[in-house]
Each structure stands twice: as structure tokens, then as C-alpha cells.
C-alpha positions as CSV (number, residue, x, y, z in Angstrom):
1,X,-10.7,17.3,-25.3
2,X,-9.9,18.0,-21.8
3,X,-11.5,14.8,-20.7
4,X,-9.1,12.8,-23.1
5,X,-5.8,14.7,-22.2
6,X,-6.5,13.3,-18.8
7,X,-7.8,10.0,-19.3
8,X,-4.1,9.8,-21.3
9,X,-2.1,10.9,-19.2
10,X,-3.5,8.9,-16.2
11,X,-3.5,5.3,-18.3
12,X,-0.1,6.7,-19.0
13,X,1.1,6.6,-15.1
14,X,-0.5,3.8,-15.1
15,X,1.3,2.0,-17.4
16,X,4.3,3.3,-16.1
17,X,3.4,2.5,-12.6
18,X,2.4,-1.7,-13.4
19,X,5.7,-1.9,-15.7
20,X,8.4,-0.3,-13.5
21,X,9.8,-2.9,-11.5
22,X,9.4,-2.2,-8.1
23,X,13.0,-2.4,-6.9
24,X,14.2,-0.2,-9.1
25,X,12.1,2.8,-6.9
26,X,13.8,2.3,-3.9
27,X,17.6,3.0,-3.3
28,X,17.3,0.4,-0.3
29,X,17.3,-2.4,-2.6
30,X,20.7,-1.7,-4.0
31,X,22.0,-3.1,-0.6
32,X,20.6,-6.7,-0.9
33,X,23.0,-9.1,-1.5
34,X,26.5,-9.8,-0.5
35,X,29.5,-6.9,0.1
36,X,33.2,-8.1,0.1
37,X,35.4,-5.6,2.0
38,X,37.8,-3.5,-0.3
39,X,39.3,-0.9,2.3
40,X,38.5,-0.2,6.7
41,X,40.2,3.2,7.2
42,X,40.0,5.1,10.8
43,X,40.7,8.9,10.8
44,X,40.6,10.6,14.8
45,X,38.5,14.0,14.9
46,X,41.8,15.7,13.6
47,X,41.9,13.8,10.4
48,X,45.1,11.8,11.6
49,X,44.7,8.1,10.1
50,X,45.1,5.4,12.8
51,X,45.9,1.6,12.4
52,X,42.9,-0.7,11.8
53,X,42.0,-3.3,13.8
54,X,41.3,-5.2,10.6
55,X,45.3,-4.2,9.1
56,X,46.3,-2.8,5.7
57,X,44.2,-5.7,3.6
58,X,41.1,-6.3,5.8
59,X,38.9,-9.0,5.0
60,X,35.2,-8.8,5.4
61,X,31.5,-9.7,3.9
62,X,28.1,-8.0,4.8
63,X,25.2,-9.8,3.9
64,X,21.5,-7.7,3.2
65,X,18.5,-10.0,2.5
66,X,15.2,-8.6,0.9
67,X,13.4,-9.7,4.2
68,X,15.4,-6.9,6.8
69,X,18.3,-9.2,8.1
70,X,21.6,-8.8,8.0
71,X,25.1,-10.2,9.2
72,X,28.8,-8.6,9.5
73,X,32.0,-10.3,9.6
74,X,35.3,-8.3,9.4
75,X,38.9,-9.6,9.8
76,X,42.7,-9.0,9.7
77,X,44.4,-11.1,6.7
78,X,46.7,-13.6,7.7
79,X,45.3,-14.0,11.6
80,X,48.0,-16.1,13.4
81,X,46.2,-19.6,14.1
82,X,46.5,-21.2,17.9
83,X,49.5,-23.4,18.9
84,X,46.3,-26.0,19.1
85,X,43.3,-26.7,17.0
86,X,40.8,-26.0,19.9
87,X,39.2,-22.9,20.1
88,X,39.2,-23.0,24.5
89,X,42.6,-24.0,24.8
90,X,44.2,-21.1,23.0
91,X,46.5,-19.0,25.1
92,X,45.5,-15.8,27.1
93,X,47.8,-14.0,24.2
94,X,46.0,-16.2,21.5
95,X,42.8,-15.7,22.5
96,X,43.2,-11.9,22.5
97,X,44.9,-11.9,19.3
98,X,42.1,-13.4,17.6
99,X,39.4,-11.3,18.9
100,X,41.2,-7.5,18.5
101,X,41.4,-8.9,15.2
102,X,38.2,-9.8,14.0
103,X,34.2,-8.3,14.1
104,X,31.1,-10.1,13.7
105,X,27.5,-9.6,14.5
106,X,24.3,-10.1,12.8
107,X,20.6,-8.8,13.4
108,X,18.1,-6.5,11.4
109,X,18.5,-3.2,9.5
110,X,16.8,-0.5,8.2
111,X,17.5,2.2,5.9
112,X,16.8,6.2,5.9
113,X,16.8,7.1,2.4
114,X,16.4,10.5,3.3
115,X,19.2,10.9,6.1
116,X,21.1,8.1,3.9
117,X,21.3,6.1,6.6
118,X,21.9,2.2,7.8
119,X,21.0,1.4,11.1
120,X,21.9,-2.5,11.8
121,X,19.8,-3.6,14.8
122,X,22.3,-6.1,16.6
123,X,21.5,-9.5,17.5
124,X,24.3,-11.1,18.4
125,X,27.7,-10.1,18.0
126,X,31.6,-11.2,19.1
127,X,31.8,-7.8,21.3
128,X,28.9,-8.5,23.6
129,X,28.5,-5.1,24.1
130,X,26.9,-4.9,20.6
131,X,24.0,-6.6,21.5
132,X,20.9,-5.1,21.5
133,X,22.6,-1.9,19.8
134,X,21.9,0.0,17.1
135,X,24.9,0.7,14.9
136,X,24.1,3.3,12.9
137,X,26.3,4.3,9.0
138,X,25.9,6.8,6.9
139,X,26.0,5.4,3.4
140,X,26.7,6.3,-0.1
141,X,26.7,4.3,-3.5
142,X,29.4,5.4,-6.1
143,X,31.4,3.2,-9.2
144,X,29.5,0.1,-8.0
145,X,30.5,0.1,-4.3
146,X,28.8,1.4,-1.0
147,X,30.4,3.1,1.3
148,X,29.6,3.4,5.0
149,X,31.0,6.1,7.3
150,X,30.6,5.6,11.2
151,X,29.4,8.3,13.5
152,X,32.6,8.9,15.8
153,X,33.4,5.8,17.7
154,X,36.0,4.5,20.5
155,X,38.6,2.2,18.9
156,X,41.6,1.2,20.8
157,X,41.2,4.1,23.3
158,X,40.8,7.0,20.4
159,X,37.6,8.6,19.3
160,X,37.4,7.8,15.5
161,X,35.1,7.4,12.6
162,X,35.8,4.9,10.3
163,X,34.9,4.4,6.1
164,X,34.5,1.0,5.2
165,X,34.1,0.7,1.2
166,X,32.4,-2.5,0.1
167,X,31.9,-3.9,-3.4
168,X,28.9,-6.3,-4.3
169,X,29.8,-10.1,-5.0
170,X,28.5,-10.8,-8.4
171,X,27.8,-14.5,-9.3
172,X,31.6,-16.5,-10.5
173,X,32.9,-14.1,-8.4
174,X,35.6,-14.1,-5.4
């Protein structure tokens, strides 16, 4: 009887085992795919809220692939263009416009299920100071968005931590 019990209940996680699909173990796999940016909010140590470089309706989309790559791009709405259509004849003021205004960078990432943890593995990125960094988020997935708080960073001369809330492009979807 004993014998049987056992056989049972090990066909049993067996079955389970071969029929569950395998992304549906792992949290990580609920960040493949494509992220539009809802919100980019910056609070200092003290809590006070501080402007983002990205405005009051940033723009942004964060790409996760099955294979461990990744790619960033965040933006103010509404950037000013340059007085001419060539990128290396903008003005000193254009030219700084347009970067303080806009983030990108691409590379690897991995995630720490237990520590609920991101850590993008940088490339390449518009800041060169980015490359070869590790920027590390801690992440959360709640009402069908992820949300990813920064460690304390520097940001126009403050020491802030920012909470960037991104919701999943589904297909015949903006």
C-alpha cells in the first residue's frame, strides 16, 4: 500500500512537472517583452519630490528579450527640435537641451528573484559614463505594471532615488 501511495504521488509531480509550463515558474519571465513608461518620479533622501529630467509626461520603452538583453530609452515629451535638421550642427544650447532630456542605453540584465532585483549590465549608453556599469533596480510587479526603484543616485546635483512605473505593450497596442 505504502509502495502505491508513493509510486502516486511521484507520477503525480511528474505529471505536474512535464505539464507546467516552464515560464510560468519563474517571476523573471514576467519582464520579457516591451515596457512603455507611465510615470519617472525623483524624491531626495528627505522625501521632497524634485523635477525629472524626463518632465511631467515622460516618454520611455524598456525592452527584455528571453535571451538576457536589454535596451532603455527615456525622454521628455515635446523635446524642442534643432533650428537645423543635422544632428552636429545643433547649437551648444541645442545640443545640451536634447541630451539633459533624454536616456538611453542597452546591454544585458539579470534578475535576483530573491533580493527582487534588476541589474542591467550597460553596453552602451548616451551618458558614457554608463558604460560598463551596472545599474542596479529594485523591482516589483503590481495591477499589470512593474515598477523599478533606483538605489540613491546623483541627478542634477541632488542625491535622489527615482520610481519609474512601466506597463507591458500588449499586441494593437500604443
Amino acid at each position: 500500500m505504502l509502495l502505491r501511495i508513493r509510486l502516486a504521488a511521484t507520477a503525480f509531480v511528474l505529471v505536474a512537472t512535464l505539464t507546467t509550463p516552464a515560464h510560468a515558474m519563474m517571476e523573471a519571465d514576467k519582464f520579457i517583452g516591451v515596457w512603455r513608461l507611465v510615470s519617472a518620479e525623483f524624491r531626495t533622501d528627505d522625501g521632497e519630490l524634485t523635477e525629472s529630467p524626463y518632465g511631467d509626461q515622460p516618454q520611455g520603452i524598456l525592452m527584455y528579450d528571453a535571451q538576457g538583453t536589454m535596451s532603455a530609452q527615456l525622454a521628455q515629451k515635446d523635446r524642442r527640435a534643432f533650428a537645423v535638421a543635422d544632428r552636429m550642427k545643433g547649437t551648444p544650447e541645442e545640443i545640451k537641451a536634447a541630451f539633459e532630456t533624454y536616456q538611453a542605453y542597452w546591454g544585458r540584465y539579470r534578475i535576483d528573484e530573491r533580493e527582487r532585483v534588476v541589474t542591467h549590465y550597460v553596453t552602451q549608453a548616451l551618458l558614457p559614463n554608463w558604460i560598463g556599469s551596472e545599474q542596479r533596480s529594485y523591482y516589483k510587479f503590481q495591477d499589470g505594471r512593474l515598477r523599478l526603484r533606483t538605489p540613491p543616485l546623483v541627478s542634477g546635483g541632488k542625491r535622489v532615488t527615482g520610481v519609474l512605473i512601466w506597463e507591458k505593450i500588449r499586441l494593437n497596442s500604443q
